[in-house]
C-alpha positions as CSV (number, residue, x, y, z in Angstrom):
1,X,39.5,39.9,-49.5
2,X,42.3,41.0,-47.6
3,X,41.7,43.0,-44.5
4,X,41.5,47.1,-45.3
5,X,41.6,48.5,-41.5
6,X,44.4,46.1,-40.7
7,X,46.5,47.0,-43.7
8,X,46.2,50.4,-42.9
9,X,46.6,49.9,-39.1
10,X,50.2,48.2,-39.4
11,X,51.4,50.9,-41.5
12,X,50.4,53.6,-39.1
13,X,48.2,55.2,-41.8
14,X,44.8,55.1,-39.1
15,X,44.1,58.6,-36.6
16,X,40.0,57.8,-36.1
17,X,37.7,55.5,-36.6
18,X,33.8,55.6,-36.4
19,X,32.4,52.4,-34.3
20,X,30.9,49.7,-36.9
21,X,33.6,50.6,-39.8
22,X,35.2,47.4,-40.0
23,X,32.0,45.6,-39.6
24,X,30.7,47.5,-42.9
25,X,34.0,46.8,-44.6
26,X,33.3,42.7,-43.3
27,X,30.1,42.7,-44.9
28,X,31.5,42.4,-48.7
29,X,32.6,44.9,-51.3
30,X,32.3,48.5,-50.1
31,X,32.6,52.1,-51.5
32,X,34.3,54.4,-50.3
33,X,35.1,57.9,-51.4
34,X,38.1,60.6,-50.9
35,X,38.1,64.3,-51.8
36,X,41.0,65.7,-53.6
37,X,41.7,69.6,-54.0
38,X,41.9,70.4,-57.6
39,X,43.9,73.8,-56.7
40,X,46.8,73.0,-59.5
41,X,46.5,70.2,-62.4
42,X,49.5,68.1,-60.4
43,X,48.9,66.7,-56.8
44,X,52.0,66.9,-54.7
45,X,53.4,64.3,-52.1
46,X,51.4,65.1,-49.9
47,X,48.2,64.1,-51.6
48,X,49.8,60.9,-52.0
49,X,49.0,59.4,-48.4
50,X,45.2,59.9,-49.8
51,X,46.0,58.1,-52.9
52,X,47.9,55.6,-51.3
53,X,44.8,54.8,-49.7
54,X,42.5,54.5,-52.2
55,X,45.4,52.3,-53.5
56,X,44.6,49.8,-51.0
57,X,41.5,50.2,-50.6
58,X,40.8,48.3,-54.0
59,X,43.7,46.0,-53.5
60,X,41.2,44.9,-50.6
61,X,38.4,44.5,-53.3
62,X,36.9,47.7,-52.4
63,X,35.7,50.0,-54.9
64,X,36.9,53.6,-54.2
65,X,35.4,56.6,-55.5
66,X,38.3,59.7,-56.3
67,X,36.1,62.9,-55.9
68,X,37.6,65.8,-57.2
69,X,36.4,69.1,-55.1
70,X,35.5,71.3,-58.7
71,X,32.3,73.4,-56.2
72,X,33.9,73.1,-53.1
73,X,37.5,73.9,-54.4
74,X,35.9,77.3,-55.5
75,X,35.1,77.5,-51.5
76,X,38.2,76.2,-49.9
77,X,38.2,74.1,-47.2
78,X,38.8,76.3,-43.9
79,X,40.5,73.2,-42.0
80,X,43.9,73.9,-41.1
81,X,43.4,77.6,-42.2
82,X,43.7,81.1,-40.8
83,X,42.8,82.8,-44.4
84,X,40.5,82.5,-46.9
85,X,41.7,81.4,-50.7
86,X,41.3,82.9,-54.0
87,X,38.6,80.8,-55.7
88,X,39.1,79.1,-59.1
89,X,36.9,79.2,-62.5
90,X,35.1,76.2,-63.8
91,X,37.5,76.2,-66.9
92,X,40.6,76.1,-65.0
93,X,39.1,73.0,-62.1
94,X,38.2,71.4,-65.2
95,X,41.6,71.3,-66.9
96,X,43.1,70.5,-63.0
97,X,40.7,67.4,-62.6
98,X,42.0,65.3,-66.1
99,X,45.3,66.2,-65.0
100,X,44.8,64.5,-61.8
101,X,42.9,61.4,-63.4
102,X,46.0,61.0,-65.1
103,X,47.9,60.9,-62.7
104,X,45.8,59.0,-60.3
105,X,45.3,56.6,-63.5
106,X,49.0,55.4,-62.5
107,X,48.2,54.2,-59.4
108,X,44.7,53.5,-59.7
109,X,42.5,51.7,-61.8
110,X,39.2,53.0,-63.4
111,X,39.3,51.3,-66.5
112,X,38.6,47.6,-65.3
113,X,35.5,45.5,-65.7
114,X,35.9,44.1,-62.5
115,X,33.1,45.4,-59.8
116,X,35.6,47.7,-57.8
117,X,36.8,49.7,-60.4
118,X,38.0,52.7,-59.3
119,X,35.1,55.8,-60.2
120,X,36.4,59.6,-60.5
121,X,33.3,62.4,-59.8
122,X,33.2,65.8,-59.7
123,X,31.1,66.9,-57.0
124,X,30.6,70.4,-59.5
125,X,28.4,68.5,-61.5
126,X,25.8,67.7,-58.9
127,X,25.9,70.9,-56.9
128,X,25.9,73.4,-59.9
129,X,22.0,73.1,-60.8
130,X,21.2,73.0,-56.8
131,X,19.8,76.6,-55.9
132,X,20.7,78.2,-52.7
133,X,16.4,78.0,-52.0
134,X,16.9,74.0,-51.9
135,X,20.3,73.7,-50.1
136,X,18.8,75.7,-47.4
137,X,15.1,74.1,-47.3
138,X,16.5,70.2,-47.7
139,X,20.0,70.4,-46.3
140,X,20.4,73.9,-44.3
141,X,17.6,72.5,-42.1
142,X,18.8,69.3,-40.9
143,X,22.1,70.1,-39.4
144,X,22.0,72.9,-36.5
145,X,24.5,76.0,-36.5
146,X,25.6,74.4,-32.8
147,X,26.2,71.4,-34.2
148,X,28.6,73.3,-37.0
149,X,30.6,75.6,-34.6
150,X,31.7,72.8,-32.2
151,X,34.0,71.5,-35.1
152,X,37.5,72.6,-34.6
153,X,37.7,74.1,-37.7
154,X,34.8,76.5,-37.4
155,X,35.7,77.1,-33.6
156,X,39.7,77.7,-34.0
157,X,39.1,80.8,-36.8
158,X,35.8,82.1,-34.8
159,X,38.4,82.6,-31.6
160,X,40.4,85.1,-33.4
161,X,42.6,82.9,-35.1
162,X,43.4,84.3,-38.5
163,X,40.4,87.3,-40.4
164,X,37.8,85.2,-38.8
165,X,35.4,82.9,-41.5
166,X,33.2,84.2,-44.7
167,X,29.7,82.6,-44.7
168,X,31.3,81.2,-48.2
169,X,33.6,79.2,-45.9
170,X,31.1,78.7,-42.7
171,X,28.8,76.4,-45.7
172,X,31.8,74.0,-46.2
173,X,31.4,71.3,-44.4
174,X,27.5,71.1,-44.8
175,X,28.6,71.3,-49.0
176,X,31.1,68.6,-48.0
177,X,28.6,66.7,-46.4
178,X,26.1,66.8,-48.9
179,X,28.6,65.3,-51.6
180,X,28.7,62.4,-48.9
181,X,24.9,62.6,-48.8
182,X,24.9,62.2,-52.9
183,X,27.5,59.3,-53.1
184,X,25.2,57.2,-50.8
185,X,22.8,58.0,-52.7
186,X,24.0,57.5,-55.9
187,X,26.8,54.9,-55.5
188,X,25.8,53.5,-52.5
189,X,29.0,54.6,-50.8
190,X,28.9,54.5,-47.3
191,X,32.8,55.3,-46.2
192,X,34.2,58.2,-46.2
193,X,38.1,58.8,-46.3
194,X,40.6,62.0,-45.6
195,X,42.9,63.1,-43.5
196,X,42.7,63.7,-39.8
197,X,42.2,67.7,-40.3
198,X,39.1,66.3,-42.4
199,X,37.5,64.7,-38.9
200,X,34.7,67.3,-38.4
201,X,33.7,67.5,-42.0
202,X,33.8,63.9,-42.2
203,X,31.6,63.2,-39.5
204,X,28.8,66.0,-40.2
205,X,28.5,64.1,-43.8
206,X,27.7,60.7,-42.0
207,X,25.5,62.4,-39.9
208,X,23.7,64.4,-42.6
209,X,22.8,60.8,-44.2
210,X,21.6,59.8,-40.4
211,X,19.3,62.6,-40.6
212,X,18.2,63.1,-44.1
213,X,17.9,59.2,-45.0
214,X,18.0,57.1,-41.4
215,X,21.2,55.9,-43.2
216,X,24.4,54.8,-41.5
217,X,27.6,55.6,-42.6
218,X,31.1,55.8,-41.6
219,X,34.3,57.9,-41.5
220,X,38.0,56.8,-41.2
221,X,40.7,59.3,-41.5
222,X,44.7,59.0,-41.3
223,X,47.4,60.9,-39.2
224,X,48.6,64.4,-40.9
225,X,52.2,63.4,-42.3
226,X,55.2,65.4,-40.9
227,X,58.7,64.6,-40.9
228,X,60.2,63.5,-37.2
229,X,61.3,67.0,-36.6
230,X,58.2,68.0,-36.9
231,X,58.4,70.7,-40.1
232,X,55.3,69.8,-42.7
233,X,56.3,66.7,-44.8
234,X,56.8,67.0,-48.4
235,X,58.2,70.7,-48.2
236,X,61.2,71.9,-49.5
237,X,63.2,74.8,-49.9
238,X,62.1,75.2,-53.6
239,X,58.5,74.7,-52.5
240,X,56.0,71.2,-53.0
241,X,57.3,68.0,-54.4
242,X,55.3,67.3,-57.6
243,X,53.9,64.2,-59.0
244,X,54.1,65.7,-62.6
245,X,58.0,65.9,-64.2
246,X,56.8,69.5,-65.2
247,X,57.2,70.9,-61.7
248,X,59.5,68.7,-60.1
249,X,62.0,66.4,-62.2
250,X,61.9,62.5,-61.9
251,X,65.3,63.2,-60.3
252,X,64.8,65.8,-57.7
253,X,61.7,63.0,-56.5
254,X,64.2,60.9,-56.3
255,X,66.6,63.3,-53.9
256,X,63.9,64.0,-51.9
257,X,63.4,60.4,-51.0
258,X,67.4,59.5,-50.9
259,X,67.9,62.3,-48.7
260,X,65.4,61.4,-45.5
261,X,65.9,61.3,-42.2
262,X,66.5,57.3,-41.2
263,X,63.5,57.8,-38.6
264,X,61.4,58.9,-41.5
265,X,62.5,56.7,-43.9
266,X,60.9,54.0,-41.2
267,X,57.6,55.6,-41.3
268,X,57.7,56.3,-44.8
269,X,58.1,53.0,-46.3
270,X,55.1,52.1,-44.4
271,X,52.8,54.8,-46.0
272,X,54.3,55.9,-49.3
273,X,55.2,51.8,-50.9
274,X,53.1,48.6,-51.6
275,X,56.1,46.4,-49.8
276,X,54.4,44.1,-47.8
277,X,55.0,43.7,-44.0
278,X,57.7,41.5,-43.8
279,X,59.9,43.1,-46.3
280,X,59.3,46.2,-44.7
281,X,60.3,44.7,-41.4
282,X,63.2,42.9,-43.0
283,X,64.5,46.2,-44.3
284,X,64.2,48.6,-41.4
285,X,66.1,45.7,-39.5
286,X,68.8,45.6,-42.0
287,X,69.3,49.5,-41.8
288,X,69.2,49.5,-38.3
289,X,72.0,47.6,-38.2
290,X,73.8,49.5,-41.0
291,X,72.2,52.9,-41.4
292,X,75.5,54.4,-42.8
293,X,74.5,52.5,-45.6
294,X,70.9,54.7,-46.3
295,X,69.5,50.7,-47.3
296,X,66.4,52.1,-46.4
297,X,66.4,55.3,-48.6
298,X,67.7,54.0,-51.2
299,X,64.6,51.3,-51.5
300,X,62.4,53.8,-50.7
301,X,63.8,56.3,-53.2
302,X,63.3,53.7,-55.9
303,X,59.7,52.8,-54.7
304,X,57.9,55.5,-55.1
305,X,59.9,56.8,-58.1
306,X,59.2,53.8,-60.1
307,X,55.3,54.3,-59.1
308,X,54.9,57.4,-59.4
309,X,56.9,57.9,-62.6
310,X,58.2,54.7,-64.2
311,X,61.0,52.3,-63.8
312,X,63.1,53.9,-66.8
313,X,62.8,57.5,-65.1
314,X,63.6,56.0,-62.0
315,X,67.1,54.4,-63.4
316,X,68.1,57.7,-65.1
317,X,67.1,59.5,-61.4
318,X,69.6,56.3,-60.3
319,X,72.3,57.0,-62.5
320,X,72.1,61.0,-62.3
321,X,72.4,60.6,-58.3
322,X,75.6,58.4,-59.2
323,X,77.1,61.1,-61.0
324,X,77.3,63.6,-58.8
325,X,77.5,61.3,-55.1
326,X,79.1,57.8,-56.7
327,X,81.6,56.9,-59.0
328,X,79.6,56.6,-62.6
329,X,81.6,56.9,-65.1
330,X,81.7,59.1,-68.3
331,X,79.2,57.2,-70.4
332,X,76.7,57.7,-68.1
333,X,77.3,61.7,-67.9
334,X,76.8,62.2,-71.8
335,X,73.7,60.0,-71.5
336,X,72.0,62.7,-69.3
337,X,69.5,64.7,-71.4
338,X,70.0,68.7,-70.7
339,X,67.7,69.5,-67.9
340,X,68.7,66.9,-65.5
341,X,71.8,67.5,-66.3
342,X,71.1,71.1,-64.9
343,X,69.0,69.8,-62.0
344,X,72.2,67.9,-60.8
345,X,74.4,70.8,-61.3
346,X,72.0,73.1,-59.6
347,X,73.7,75.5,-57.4
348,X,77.3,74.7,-58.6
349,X,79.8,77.7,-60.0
350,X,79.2,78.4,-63.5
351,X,81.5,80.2,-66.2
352,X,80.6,81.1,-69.9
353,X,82.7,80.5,-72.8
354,X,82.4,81.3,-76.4
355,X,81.9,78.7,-78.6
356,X,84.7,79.3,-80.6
357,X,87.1,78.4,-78.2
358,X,86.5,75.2,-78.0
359,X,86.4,74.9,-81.9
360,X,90.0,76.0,-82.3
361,X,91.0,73.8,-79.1
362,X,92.2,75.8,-75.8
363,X,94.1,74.5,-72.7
364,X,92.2,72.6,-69.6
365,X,94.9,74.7,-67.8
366,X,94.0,77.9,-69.2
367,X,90.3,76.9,-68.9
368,X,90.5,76.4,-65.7
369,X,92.6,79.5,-64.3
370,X,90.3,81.7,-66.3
371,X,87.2,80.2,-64.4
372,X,88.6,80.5,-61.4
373,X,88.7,76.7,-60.5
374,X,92.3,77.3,-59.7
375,X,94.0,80.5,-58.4
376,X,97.3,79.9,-60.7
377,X,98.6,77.6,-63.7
378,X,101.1,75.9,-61.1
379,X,98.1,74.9,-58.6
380,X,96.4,73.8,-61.7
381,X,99.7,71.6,-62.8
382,X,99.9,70.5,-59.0
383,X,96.4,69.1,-58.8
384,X,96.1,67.1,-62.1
385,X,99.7,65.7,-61.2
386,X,98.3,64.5,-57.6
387,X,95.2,62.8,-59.8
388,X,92.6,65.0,-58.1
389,X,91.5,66.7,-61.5
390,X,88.7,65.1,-63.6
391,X,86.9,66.6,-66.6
392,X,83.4,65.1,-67.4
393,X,84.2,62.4,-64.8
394,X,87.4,61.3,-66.6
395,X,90.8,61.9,-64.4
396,X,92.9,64.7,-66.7
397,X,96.2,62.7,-66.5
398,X,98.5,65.5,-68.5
399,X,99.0,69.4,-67.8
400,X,99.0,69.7,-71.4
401,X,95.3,68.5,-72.0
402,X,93.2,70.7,-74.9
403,X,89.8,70.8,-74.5
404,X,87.9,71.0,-77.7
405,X,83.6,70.8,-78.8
406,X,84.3,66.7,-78.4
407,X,84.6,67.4,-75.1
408,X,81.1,68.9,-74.2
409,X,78.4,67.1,-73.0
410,X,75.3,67.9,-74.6
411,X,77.1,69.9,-76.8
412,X,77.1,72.6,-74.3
413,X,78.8,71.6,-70.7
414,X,81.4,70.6,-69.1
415,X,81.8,69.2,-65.5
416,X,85.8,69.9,-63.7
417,X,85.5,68.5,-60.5
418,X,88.4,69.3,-58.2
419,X,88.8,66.5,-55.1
420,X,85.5,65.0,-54.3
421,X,82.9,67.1,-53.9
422,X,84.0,70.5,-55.3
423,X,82.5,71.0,-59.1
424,X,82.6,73.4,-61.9
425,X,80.0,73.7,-64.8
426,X,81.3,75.8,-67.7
427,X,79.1,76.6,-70.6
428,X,79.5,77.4,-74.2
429,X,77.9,79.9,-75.7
């Protein structure tokens, strides 16, 4: 069995540690489990560190449990919160947990006969016939209110920061804590993993099992991802990045990984792949010596594309960031399928045509001058003389050039790119 705590350590994926963790983890196979909010039926980037976790977690021969938050995502979690959330029905964190199995599924597996195969609960299930006449007689009574408000969380919203905390919200770490209580129970599971904001709920679960069962358990968490400048990792100016292709295109992954800062990209690689150590050390080495050449993106990009969405996607994200940055050529433009097509083109000046123009055959020049790419004909002539014209990636070598429907890529678009980086998108309509 490989070594779970030093894995982790060498990536920079450990912020706390309870004493006698590694020792359980020495002893054989373990369980440990992870909460995941079910909020939306696609978990974003920055679930992933948590995933990446359990990832290696049974790549050490450890069986992780993936325990979807169905009664206390109708809470919310106050850590790391100045306001309360709207809560979700049971129909709704239904539909979001076998999204996230899915996806999960990918990286994952729960479908093994081997002893660590991966388990996915619901901690809904077990907490939906519990009345509020138990909770408080076997759980309210072993854990003291002082104990509760010296966690960060409870203490940073009762000193005015944010509305101050619903009794709804005050009963989430002792509901967290019991799910702990329930997997040791029931699974035998005596780890719990989460994020460093997860600490104090973490900790009162492990000592809920110390108190209700004379049981010892243990809590390891990992740093709170943010990019070296410090903004919140996996943010962008359209909002998350999504695992699922319905929210955020295998392409635009892709971008967001290309696109990195280098200092990132080192700490990235670490977390967000399953390269081992020396590769990893072999390519931050070779892009320190060459960063100009984004070695280190580009590996990373592919990485995580590949897992999270597959190989093929990832080549089509490959060729579509080719297109627009590199010199692909025109084959690879009409292979594009319509909405990454869009996604590349995303921002650039647009201009409408009818259809029937480009039945009966019109002018590029004309085109052109009527969109604006030029400010006269004889700018126009001057450019595609110098070479610096190209139409769906293709230099326009003659001033007499008609553009006709052959011309369109998916039947709808064409690309006029003037110099290197200044592009056109017209559309027929």
């Amino acid at each position: 069995m490989k070594n779970f705590v030093e894995e982790l350590r060498w990536r920079g994926m450990i912020h706390d540690m309870t004493p006698g963790t590694e020792e359980c983890l020495a002893e054989g196979m373990a369980t440990a489990y992870l909460g995941i909010d079910p909020t939306a039926d696609s978990l974003h980037i920055g679930h992933l560190v948590g995933v990446m976790i359990l990832k290696h977690f049974q790549m050490c021969g450890h069986r992780p449990i993936a325990l979807v938050g169905g009664a206390t995502g109708m809470i919310g979690d106050p850590s790391g919160k100045s306001a309360e959330r709207n809560l979700l029905d049971e129909a709704t964190l239904r539909h979001n947990q076998e999204a996230i199995k899915k996806q999960i599924g990918r990286l994952i597996d729960f479908n093994s006969t081997a002893p660590n195969a991966a388990v996915m609960v619901n901690n809904y299930d077990w907490t939906k016939e519990l009345t509020f006449l138990d909770f408080a007689r076997n759980i309210g009574k072993l854990i003291t209110v002082n104990y509760m408000m010296a966690k960060d969380s409870v203490k940073k919203r009762f000193s005015g920061e944010g509305e101050g905390m619903s009794f709804t919200e005050f009963t989430y770490q002792l509901l967290q804590g019991y799910d702990f209580l329930w997997l040791y129970r029931n699974y035998g599971c005596r780890i719990q993993l989460g994020g460093s904001d997860q600490w104090g709920n973490i900790t009162t679960g492990a000592e809920l099992i110390r108190r209700a069962d004379g049981g010892e358990a243990f809590a390891l968490t990992c740093p709170l991802v943010k990019k070296a400048d410090g903004t919140k990792f996996g943010k962008t100016e359209s909002g998350n990045v999504w695992l699922d292709a319905r929210y955020t295109s295998p392409y635009k992954f892709y971008q967001f990984w290309l696109n990195v800062s280098d200092e990132d990209a080192e700490s990235y690689i670490r977390i967000f792949t399953l390269l081992d150590r020396s590769t990893v050390e072999e390519l931050v080495a070779k892009h320190r010596e060459a960063p100009h050449e984004r070695q280190l993106q580009k590996r990373l990009a592919r990485e995580v594309t590949t897992m999270i969405h597959s190989a093929e996607e990832c080549e089509k994200a490959v060729e579509a960031s080719a297109i627009l940055f590199g010199s692909a050529p025109s084959d690879a433009l009409k292979r594009l399928d319509e909405p990454t097509l869009l996604q590349i083109f995303e921002g650039v000046p647009q201009f409408r045509v009818s259809r029937a123009d480009f039945d009966a055959g019109v002018g590029f020049v004309d085109l052109c001058t009527a969109a604006a790419i030029f400010p006269s004909k004889g700018e126009a002539r001057k450019l595609i003389l110098g070479g610096g014209v190209s139409l769906n990636r293709e230099k326009v070598e003659a001033v007499e050039r008609v553009v006709t429907a052959g011309d369109l890529v998916a039947g709808k678009y064409m690309i006029v790119q003037k110099g290197k980086k200044n592009y056109w998108l017209i559309i027929a309509e």
